[in-house]
C-alpha positions as CSV (number, residue, x, y, z in Angstrom):
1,X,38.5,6.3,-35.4
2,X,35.1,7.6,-36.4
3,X,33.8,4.1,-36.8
4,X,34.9,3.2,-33.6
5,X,33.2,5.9,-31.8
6,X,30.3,5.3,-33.8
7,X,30.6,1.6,-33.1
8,X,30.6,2.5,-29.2
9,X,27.5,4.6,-29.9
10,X,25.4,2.1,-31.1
11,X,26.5,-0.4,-28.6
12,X,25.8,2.5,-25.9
13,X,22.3,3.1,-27.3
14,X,21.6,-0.3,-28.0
15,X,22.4,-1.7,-24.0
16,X,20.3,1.5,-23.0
17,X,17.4,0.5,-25.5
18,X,17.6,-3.2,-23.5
19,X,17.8,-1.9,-20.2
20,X,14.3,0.0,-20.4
21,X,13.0,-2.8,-22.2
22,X,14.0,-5.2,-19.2
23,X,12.8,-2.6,-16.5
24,X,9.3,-1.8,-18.3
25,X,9.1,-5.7,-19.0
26,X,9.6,-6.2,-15.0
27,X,7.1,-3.7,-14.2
28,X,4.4,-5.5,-16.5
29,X,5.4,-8.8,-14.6
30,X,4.7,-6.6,-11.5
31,X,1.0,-5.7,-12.7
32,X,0.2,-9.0,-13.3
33,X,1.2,-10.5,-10.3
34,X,-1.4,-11.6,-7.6
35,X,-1.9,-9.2,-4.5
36,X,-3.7,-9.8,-1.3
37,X,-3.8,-7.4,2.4
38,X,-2.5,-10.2,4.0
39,X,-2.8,-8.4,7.6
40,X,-2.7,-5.3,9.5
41,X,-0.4,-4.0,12.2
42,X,0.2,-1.1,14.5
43,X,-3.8,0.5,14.7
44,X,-3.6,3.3,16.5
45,X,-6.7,5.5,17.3
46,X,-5.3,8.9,18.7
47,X,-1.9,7.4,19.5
48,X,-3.7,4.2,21.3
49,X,-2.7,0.7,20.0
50,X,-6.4,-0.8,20.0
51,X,-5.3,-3.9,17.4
52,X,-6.9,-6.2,19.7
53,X,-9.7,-4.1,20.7
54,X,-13.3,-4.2,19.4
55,X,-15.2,-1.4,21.4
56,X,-14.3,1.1,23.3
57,X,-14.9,-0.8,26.8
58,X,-12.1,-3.2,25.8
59,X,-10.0,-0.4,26.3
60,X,-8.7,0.6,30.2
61,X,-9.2,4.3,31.6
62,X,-6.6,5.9,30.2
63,X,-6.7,4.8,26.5
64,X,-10.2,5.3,26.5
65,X,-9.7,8.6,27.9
66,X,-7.1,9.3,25.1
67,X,-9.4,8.5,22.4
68,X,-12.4,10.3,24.0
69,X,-10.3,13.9,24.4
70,X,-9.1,13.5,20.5
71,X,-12.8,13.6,19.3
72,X,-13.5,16.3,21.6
73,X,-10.8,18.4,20.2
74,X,-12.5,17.3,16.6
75,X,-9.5,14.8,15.4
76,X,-9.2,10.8,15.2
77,X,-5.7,10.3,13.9
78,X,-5.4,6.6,12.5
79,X,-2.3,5.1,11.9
80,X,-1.8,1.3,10.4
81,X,0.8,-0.6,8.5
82,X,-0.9,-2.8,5.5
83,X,0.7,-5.7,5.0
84,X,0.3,-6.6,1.2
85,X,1.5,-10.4,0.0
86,X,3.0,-10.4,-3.3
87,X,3.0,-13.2,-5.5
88,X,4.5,-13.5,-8.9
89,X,2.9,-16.2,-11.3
90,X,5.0,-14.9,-13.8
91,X,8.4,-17.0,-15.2
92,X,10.3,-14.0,-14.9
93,X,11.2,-11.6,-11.6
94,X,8.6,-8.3,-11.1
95,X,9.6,-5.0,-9.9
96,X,8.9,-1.9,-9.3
97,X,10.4,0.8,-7.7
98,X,7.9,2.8,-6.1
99,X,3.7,3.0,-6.0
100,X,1.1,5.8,-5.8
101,X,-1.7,4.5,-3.4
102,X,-5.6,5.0,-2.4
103,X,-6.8,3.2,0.9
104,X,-10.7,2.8,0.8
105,X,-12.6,1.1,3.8
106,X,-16.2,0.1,3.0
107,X,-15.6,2.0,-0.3
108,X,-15.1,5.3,1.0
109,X,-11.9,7.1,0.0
110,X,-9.9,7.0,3.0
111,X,-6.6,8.5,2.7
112,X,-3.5,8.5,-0.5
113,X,-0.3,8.2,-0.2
114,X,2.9,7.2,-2.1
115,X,5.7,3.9,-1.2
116,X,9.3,5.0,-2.5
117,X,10.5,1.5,-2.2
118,X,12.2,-0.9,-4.5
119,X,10.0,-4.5,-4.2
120,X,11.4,-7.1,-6.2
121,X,9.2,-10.6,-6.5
122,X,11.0,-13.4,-7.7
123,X,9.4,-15.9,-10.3
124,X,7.4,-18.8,-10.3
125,X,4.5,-18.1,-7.5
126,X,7.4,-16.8,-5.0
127,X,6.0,-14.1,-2.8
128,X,7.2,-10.8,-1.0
129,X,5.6,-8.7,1.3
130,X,4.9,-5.2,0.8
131,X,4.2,-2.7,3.6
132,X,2.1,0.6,3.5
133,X,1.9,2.6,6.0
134,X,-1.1,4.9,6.2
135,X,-2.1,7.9,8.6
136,X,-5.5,9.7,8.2
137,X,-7.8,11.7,10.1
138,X,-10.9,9.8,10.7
139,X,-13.0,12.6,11.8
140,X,-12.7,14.7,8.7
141,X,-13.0,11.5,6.3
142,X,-16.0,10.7,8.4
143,X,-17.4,14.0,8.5
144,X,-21.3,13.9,9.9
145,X,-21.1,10.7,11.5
146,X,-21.2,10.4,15.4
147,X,-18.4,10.2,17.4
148,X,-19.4,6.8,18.9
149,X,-19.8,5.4,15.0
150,X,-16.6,7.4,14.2
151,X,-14.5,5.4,17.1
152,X,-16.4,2.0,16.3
153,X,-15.0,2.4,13.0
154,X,-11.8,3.0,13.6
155,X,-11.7,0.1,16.4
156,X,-13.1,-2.8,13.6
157,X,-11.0,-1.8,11.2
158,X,-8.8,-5.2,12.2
159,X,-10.9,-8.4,11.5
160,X,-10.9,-11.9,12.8
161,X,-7.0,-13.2,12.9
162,X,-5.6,-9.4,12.6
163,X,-6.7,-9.3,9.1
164,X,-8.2,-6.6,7.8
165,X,-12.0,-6.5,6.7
166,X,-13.6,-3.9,4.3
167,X,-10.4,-2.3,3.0
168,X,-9.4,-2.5,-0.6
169,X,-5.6,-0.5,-1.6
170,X,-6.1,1.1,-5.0
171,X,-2.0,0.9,-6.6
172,X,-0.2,2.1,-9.4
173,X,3.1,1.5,-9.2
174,X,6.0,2.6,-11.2
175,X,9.5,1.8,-12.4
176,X,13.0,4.1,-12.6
177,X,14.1,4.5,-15.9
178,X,17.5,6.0,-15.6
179,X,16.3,9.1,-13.6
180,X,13.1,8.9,-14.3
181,X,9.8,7.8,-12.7
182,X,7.5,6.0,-15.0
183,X,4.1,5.0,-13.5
184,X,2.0,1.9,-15.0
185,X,-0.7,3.7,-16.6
186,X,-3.6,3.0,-14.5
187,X,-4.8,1.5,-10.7
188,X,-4.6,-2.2,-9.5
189,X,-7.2,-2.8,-6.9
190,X,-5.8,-4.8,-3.7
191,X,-8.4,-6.8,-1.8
192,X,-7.9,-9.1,1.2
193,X,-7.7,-13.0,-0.9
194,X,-5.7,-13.2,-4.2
195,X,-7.9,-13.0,-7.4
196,X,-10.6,-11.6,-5.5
């Protein structure tokens, strides 16, 4: 009976041992895959949806208005949804289950932030799409600037064809062993073309 317990042990321990192995392998895959911020959706200065906007006389009365009393009252809320293309040169899947972030935009340090979602890239230059969603105050990460270079900032953030210009997405993302959370050990930097 011992020896079959034992037996059951090692089998246990062994399947366990190959598990982590597989997950830590897929999250290696993961870091050497190809990244790009393939767009960006949802701007919002101060709750206004100014994606298509490019200065503040592009916007009508009301938005403008909107944007004008949330600097007056010393805040510039930004939201935005990064759109990050995935894509896995690798001849196995990549995975990860969740990724510590840094947003800079012409290399300042914008906001941080953390995804708590699975993203699994098949093989073989397949692709997925990986969404962060980032909210900052512009005003305090701007501190000194002007108002009218504060709101110009926030209204270029979207480029030519939606895509952003001038943001790079600093990620380290991590795998779940069992229970626990184990980051890659340090940052991939995102830019807007693969390789780049």
């Amino acid at each position: 009976m011992n020896k079959i317990k034992l037996t059951i042990l090692i089998l246990v321990v062994s399947l366990s041992a190959c598990d982590v192995l597989k997950e830590a392998s897929s999250l290696y895959n993961f870091t050497k895959c190809d990244f790009r911020l393939k767009s960006s959706d949802n701007i919002s200065l101060a709750g206004v949806n100014v994606q298509k906007a490019q200065k503040i006389s592009d916007l009508n009365f009301f938005d403008a208005a909107k944007i004008t009393a949330a600097i007056a009252s010393n805040k510039l809320p930004l939201e935005l949804t990064l759109n990050v293309e995935v894509r896995n040169p690798n001849n196995k899947a990549a995975v990860m289950n969740g990724m510590e972030w840094i947003l800079l935009i012409d290399d300042i340090e914008m906001t941080s932030g953390r995804i708590d979602q699975r993203i699994e890239v098949l093989p073989n230059n397949q692709t997925a799409m990986m969404p962060v969603t980032i909210g900052c105050d512009l005003r305090k990460v701007l501190t000194g600037k002007s108002a009218e270079a504060v709101t110009n900032f926030g209204l270029n953030l979207a480029g030519e064809g939606n895509r952003p210009s001038r943001i790079a997405l600093k990620a380290k993302p991590s795998i779940l062993i069992g229970n626990t959370t184990v980051p890659y050990p340090d940052y991939i930097t995102i830019r807007t073309e693969f390789g780049k």
